[in-house]
N, C-alpha and C positions, 0 to 999 in steps of 0.2 A: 457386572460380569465377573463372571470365576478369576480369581488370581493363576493364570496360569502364562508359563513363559512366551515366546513369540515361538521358538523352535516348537511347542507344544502345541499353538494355536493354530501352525502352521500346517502340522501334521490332522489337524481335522480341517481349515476349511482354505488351504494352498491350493494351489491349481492343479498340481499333478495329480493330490486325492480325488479333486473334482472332476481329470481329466479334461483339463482346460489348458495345459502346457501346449505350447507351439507343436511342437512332434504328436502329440497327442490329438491336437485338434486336424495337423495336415492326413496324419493316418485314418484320420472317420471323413474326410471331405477330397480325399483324390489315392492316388498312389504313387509310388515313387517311381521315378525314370531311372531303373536300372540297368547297369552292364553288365553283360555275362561270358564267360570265356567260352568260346567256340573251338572246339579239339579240334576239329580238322581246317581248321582256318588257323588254328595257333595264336591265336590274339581275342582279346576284349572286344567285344561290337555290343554298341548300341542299340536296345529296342527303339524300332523305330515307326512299330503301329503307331502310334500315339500320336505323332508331331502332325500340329495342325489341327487336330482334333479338339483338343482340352486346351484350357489357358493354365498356363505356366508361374508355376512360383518357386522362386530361386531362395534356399536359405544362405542367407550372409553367414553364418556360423561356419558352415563345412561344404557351401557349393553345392546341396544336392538340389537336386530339381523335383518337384511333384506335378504330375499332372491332375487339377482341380473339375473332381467329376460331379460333386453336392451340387443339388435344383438349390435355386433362391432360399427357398424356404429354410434349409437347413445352415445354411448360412447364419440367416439371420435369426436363427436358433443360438446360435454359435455368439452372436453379438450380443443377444439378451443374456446368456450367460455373463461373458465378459465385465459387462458392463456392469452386472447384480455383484460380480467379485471385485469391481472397482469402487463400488460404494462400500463392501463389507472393509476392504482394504481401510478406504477412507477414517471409514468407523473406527477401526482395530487401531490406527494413529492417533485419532483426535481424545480418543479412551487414555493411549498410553503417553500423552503428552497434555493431560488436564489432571487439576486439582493437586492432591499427593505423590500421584507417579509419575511427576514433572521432577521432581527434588530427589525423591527415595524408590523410585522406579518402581517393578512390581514385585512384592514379596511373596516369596516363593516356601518360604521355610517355616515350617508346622510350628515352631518353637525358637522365638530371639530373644534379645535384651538388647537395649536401646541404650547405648553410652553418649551421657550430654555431656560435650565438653563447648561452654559458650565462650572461653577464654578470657577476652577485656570486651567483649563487645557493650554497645552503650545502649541504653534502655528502649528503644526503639527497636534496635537489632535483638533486641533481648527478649522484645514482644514477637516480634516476628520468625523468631527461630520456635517460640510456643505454640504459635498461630499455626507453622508448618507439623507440628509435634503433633496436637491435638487433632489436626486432619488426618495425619496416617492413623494415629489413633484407631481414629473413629470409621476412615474409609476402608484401612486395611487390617489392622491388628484384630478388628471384629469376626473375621473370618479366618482366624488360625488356631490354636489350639493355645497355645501358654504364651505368658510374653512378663517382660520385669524392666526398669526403667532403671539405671547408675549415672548419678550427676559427678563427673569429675570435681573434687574436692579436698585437700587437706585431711580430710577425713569423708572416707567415701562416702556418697547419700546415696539412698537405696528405697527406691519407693516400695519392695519386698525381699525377705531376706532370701529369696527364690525364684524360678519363673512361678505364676500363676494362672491357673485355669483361666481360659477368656469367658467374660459373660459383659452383661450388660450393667451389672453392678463393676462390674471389676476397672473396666475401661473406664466408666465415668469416675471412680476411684482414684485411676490415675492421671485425668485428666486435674483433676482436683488438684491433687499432690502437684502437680507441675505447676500450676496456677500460684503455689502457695511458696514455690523457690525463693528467696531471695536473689537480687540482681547479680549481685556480686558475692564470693566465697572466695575464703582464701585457699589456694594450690599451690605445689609442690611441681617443679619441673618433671618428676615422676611420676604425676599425677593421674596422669593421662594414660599411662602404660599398666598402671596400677587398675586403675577401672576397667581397662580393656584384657585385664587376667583373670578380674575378678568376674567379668563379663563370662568366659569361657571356661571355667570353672563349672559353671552349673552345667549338672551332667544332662540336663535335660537336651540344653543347646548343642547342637550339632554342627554351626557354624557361625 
């Protein structure tokens, strides 16, 4: 699936695009019971053809009432919709809470740099922060345009002295490079703030 945001996914297949929002759906399967002021009575009255006729649906939202004119059929027109947007929903969650974009969510930005700061963690956690690295790597960074890797260090490590073009060479390149870290590296209490200037520095990166 395209890296694109929820607010962006939303806007192509939300319900209101689809025209499956509640108001949306009452106004193609009846019409509203409305009131209208009567000049020479001076007061508000009730349409009152309707009542008895149609079956009634009340919205909890704002109290209005619609009288329900849709044959069966389009009903459950109306339910096979629903229900195709309940499964895409489904989908659109289980996507954005598997694999990489469980940890590093969905990257959105044409152009990053990835600052490693694995602190004291102990070799375990130290494979495992790789393990997470190498997946977005590979599930996300593949599909943006430039990317650069800075390991918090005493002396910064820098798997490029820039962002670089993505390719298939590139990414397994820095997959490589991470692989080949040492555990541990000595750092500087400023270490970390240091990586993170040097990170935003490259004029490529935009955030």
């Amino acid at each position: 699936q395209p890296l694109v945001s929820s607010s962006k996914w939303l806007q192509l297949h939300g319900l209101k695009r689809n025209k499956l929002s509640l108001s949306q759906i009452l106004s193609q399967v009846g019409f509203q019971h409305r009131k209208g002021y009567v000049t020479t009575l001076g007061k508000l009255v009730a349409s009152r053809y309707a009542d008895g006729l149609f079956p009634e649906y009340e919205r909890a939202q704002d109290g209005s009432v619609y009288n329900l004119t849709a044959k069966r059929e389009l009903i459950l027109h109306f339910v096979d919709c629903l229900m195709g947007a309940i499964e895409l929903y489904k989908q659109r969650m289980e996507w954005l809470t598997s694999e990489s974009r469980q940890i590093f969510g969905v990257i959105q930005e044409r152009c990053i740099v990835i600052v490693l700061d694995f602190g004291t963690a102990v070799p375990a956690e130290f494979d495992l922060c790789r393990d997470a690295l190498s997946m977005v790597l590979v599930e996300q960074v593949t599909q943006i345009a430039k990317f650069n890797l800075i390991r918090v260090a005493q002396d910064l490590m820098k798997w490029q002295q820039k962002s670089t073009p993505v390719s298939e060479h590139t990414v397994k390149s820095a997959v490589t490079w991470l692989w080949k870290l040492d555990h541990m590296t000595a750092a500087s209490h400023t270490s970390s703030a240091e990586a993170l200037l040097e990170a935003m520095s490259d004029e490529a990166v935009s955030s």
